[in-house]
C-alpha positions as semicolon CSV with decimal commas, in nm:
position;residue;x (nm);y (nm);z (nm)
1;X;2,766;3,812;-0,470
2;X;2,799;3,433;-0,567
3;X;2,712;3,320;-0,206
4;X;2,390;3,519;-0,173
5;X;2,308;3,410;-0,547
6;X;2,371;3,045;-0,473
7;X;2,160;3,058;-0,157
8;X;1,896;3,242;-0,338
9;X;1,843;2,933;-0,595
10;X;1,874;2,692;-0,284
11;X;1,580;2,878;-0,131
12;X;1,442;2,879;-0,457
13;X;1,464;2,534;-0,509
14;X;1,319;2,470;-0,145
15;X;1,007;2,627;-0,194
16;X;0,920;2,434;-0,521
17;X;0,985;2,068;-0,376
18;X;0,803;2,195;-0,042
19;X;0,490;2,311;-0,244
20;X;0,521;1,930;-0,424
21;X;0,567;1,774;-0,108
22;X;0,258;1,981;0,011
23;X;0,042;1,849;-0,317
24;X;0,146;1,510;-0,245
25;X;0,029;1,488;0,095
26;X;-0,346;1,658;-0,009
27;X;-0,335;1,358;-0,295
28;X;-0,247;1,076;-0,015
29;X;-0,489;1,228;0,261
30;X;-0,727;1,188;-0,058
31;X;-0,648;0,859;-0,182
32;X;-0,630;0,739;0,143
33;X;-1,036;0,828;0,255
34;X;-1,086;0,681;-0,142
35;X;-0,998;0,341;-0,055
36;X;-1,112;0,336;0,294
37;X;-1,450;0,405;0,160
38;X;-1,425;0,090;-0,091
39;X;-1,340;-0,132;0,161
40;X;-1,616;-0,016;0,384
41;X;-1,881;-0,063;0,067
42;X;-1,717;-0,442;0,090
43;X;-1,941;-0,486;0,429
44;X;-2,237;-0,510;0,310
45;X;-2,150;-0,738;-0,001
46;X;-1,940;-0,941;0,202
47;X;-2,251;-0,967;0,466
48;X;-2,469;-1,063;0,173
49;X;-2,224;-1,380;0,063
50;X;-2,187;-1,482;0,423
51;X;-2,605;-1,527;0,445
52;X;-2,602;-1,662;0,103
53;X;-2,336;-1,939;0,248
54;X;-2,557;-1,975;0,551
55;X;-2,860;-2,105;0,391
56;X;-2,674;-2,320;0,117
57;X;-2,514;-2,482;0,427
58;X;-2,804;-2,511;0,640
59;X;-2,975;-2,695;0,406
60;X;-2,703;-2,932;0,404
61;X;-2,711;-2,949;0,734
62;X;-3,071;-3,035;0,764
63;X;-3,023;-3,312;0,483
64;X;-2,759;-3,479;0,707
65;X;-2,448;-3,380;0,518
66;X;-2,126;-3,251;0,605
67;X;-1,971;-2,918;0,458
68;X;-2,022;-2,989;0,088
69;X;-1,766;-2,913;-0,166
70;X;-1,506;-2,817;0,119
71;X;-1,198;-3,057;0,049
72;X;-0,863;-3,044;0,280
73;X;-0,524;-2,925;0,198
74;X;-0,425;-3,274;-0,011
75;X;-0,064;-3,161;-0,121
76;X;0,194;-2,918;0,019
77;X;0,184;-2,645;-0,291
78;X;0,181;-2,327;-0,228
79;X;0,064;-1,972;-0,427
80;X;0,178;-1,663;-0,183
81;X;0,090;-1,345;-0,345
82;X;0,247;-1,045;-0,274
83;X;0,089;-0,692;-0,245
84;X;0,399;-0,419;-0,274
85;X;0,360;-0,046;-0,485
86;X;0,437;0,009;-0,863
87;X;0,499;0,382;-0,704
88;X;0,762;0,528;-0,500
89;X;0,797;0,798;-0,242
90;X;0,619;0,533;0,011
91;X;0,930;0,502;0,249
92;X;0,992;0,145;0,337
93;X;0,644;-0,005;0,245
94;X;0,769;-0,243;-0,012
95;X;1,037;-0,370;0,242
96;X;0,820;-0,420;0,527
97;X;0,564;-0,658;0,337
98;X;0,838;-0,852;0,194
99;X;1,086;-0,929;0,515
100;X;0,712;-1,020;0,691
101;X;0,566;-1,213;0,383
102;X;0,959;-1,417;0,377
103;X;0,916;-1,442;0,765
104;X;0,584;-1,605;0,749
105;X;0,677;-1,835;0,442
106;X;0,965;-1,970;0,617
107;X;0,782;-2,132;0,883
108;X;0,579;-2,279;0,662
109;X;0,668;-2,660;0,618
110;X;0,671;-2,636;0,180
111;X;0,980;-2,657;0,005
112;X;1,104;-2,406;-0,190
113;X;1,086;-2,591;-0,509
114;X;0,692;-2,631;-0,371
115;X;0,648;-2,246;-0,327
116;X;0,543;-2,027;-0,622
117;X;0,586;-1,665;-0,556
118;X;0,381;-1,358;-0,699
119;X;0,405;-1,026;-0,644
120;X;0,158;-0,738;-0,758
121;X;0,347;-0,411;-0,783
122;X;0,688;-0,383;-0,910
123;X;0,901;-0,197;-0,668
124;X;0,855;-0,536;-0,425
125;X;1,072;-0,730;-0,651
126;X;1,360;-0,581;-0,612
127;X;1,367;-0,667;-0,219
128;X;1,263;-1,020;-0,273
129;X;1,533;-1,068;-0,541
130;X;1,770;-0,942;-0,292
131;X;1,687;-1,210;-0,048
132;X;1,753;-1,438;-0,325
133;X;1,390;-1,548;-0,408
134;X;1,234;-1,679;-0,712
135;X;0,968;-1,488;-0,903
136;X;0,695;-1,689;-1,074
137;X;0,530;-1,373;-1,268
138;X;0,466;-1,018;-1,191
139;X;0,108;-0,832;-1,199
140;X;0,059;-0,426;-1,195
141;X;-0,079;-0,288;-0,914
142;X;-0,410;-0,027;-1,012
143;X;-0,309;0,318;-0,976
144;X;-0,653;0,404;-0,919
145;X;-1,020;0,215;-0,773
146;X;-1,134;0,202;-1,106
147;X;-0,830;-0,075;-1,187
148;X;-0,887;-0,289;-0,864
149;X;-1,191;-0,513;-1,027
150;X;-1,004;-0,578;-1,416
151;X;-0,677;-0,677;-1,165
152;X;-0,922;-0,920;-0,916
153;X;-1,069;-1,107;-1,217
154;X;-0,695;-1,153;-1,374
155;X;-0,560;-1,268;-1,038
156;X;-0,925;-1,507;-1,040
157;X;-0,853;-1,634;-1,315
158;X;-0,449;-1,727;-1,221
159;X;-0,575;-1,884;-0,926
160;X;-0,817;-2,123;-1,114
161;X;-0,545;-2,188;-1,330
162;X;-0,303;-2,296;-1,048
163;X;-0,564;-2,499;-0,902
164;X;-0,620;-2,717;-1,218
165;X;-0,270;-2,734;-1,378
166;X;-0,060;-2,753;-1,134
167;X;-0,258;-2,845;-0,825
168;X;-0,190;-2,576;-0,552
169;X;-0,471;-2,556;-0,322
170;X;-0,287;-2,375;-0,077
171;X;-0,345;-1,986;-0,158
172;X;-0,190;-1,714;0,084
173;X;-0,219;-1,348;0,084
174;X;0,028;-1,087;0,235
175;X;-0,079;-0,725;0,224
176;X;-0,020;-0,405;0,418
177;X;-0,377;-0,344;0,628
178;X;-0,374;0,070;0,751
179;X;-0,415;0,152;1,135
180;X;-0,440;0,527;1,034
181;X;-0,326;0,789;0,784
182;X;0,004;0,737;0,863
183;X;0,050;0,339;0,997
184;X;0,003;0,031;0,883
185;X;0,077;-0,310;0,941
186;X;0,151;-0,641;0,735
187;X;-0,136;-0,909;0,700
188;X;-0,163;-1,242;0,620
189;X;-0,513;-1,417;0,474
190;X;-0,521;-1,768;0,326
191;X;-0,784;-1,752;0,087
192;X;-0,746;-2,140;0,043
193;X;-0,787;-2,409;0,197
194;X;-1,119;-2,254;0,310
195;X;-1,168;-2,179;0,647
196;X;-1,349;-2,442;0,819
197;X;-1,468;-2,310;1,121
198;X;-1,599;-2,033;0,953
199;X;-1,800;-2,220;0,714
200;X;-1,895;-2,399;1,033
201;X;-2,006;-2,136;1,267
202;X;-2,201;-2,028;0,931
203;X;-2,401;-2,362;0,925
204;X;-2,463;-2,352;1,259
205;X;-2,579;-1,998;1,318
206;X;-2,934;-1,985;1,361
207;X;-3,177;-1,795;1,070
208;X;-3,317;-1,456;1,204
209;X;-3,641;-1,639;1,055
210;X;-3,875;-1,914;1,068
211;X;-3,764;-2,090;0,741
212;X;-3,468;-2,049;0,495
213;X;-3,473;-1,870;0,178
214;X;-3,560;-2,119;-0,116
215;X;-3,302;-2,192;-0,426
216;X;-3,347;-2,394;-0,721
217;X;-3,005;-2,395;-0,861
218;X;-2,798;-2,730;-0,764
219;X;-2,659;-2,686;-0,407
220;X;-2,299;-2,748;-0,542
221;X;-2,357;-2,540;-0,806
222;X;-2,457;-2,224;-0,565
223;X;-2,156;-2,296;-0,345
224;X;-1,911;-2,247;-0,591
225;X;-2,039;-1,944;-0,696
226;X;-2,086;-1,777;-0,349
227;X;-1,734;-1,935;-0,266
228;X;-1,627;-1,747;-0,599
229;X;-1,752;-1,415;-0,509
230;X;-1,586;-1,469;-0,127
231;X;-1,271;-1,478;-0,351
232;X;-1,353;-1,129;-0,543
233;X;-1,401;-0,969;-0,255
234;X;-1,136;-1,093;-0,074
235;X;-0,862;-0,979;-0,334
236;X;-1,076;-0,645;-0,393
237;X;-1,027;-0,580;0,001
238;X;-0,622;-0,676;-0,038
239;X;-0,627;-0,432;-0,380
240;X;-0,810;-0,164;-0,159
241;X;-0,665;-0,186;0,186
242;X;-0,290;-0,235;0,012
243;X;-0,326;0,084;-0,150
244;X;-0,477;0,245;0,126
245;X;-0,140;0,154;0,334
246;X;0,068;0,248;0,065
247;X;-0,066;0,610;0,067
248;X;-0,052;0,627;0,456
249;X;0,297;0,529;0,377
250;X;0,396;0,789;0,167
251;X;0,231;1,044;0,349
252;X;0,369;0,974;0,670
253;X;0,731;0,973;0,414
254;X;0,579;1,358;0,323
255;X;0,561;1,467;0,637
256;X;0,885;1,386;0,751
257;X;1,032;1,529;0,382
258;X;0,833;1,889;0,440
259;X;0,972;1,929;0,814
260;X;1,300;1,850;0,693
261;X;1,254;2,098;0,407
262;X;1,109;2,363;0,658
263;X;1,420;2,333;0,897
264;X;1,655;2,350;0,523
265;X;1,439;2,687;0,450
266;X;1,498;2,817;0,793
267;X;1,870;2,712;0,775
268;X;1,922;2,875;0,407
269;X;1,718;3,167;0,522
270;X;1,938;3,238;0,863
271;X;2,234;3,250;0,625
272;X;2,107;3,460;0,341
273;X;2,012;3,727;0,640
274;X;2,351;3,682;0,763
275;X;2,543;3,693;0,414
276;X;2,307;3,994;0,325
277;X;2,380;4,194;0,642
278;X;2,785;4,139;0,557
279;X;2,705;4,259;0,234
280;X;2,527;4,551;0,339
281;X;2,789;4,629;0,605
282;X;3,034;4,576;0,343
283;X;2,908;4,837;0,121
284;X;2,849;5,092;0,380
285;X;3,203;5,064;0,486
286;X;3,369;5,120;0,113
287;X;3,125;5,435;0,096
288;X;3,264;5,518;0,427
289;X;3,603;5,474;0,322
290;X;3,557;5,615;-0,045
291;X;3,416;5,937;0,102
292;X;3,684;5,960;0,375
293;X;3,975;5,891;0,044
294;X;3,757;6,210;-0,120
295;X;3,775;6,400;0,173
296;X;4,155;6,382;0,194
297;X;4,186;6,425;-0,162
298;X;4,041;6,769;-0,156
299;X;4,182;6,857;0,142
300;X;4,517;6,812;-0,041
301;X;4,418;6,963;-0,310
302;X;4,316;7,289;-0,132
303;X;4,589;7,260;0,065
C-alpha cells in the first residue's frame, strides 16, 4: 500500500538522522571536555606570566618608578574582534555574540568611521552584515586544538600591525565563555589598553620570598615580552573557550533535534500500526467475503 510504503521510508529516514544526531552529540560532549581541558592547562602558564610581571614590576617599584612601558588610551580607535563558528548546527550561537558584541560597541563613545571590525568564523558575518556593519577582514576559526596556536600568532601579528600603522591601541574581545555542556554566555575582554589595576595589584603584591628572582635582560625589554605572551594566552583562552561554547551550543541544538525526532518516530510509528491493522483487517474481510461469494457459487451450482 502507498501509505504504509511512504511511512516506512519516513521511519526509515528517522532512524538515520536520529543515529547522526546521536554521533553528533558523543562528538560535542567530546569536543567540549577537549577544550575545557586547554583552557584549564592555560592556569598554570598564565600563573607563570603573572609572577614573571610581578618581579619585573617590583623592581620598578623599588627603583622609584611608575608602571613602565604602560601608556594610556591616547586616541579613540578601536579593533573589536569577533569570535562566531565557521560550522553550523550550533542554534543561535553566532547571533547571540553578535547582537551582544553590537550592544556593547554602541555604548562605546568611537565613531563608526573609528571602529574596525573583525570577525573569526564565517557564519558571524552574515548577522553583522544584516545589522548593516562594516567588515574589515575575516579570519577562520580552528576546527580543531591543534589550529588554535597558528590562528593566535596570525591574530598577534594583526594586532601589532594595527598598533603601528594605523594607531589603534584600543583592542576588545567578544567571545562566547561556557557555563556547562549546554550554556554559555557572551564575554567581553579588552586586551588593550592594559589593565592598570591589575598590573598594579601585581607590583604591589608581596613576594612569597625574601628577595626577587634576578634578570639580566633590559627591564623594558622583559616587559614586552611577558606582556606579549599575556596576549597569546589571552586569544588562546578566547580560541578555546569560543569553541568550547560553540559545541555546548550545538549540543544543547542536538538534544532538542533527537527529542523532536523521537516524538516524529513515535508519531510515524502510531500510524504505520494503525495503517497496518486497516490493512490487515482489510484483507481478512475480502477473504471473508471471497469465501462467502465461493460458498454461494457452489451452492448454486449444486443447486
Amino acid at each position: 500500500m502507498p501509505a504504509i510504503d511512504s511511512l516506512q521510508r519516513q521511519i526509515t529516514t528517522a532512524k538515520e538522522l536520529q543515529s547522526v544526531v546521536k554521533t553528533m552529540k558523543v562528538l560535542a560532549a567530546a569536543s567540549i571536555r577537549q577544550y575545557e581541558r586547554a583552557v584549564e592547562s592555560l592556569a598554570e602558564y598564565n600563573r607563570t606570566i603573572e609572577m614573571g610581571l610581578q618581579i619585573v614590576l617590583g623592581y620598578a617599584s623599588s627603583e622609584g618608578h611608575n608602571l613602565a612601558g604602560i601608556e594610556p588610551a591616547i586616541n579613540n580607535r578601536l579593533a573589536a574582534i569577533i569570535f562566531g563558528s565557521d560550522q553550523g548546527m550550533c542554534g543561535q550561537f553566532n547571533e547571540q555574540i553578535t547582537h551582544y558584541a553590537i550592544n556593547q560597541i554602541e555604548q562605546l563613545p568611537i565613531a563608526s568611521e573609528n571602529r574596525t571590525i573583525v570577525t573569526v568564523g564565517a557564519r558571524v558575518i552574515p548577522p553583522l552584515e544584516n545589522a548593516k556593519v562594516t567588515i574589515a577582514s575575516s579570519f577562520n576559526m580552528p576546527s580543531s586544538l591543534a589550529g588554535i596556536t597558528p590562528m593566535v600568532q596570525e591574530l598577534l601579528l594583526q594586532i601589532e600591525a594595527w598598533r603601528q600603522t594605523q594607531q589603534i591601541n584600543r583592542i576588545i574581545l567578544f567571545y562566547n565563555q561556557p557555563r556547562s555542556n549546554t550554556s554559555y554566555t557572551p564575554h567581553t575582554l579588552h586586551l588593550l589598553p592594559l589593565d592598570r589595576t591589575w598590573l598594579s595589584n601585581l607590583q604591589q603584591q608581596p613576594w612569597n620570598s625574601r628577595t626577587l628572582p634576578m634578570f639580566t635582560m633590559d627591564r623594558s625589554r622583559l616587559f614586552s615580552e611577558l606582556i606579549g605572551q599575556y596576549f597569546f594566552i589571552s586569544l588562546y583562552r578566547a580560541f578555546a573557550e569560543s569553541l568550547a561554547s560553540e559545541n555546548a551550543s550545538r549540543l544543547a541544538a542536538m538534544q532538542v533535534a533527537e527529542q523532536n525526532i523521537e516524538e516524529r518516530l513515535s508519531e510515524f510509528n502510531a500510524q504505520f500500526q494503525q495503517l497496518r491493522q486497516t490493512a490487515i483487517t482489510e484483507e481478512i474481510l475480502e477473504i471473508v467475503a471471497g469465501s462467502e461469494a465461493l460458498a454461494q457459487s457452489e451452492e448454486i451450482a449444486n443447486g
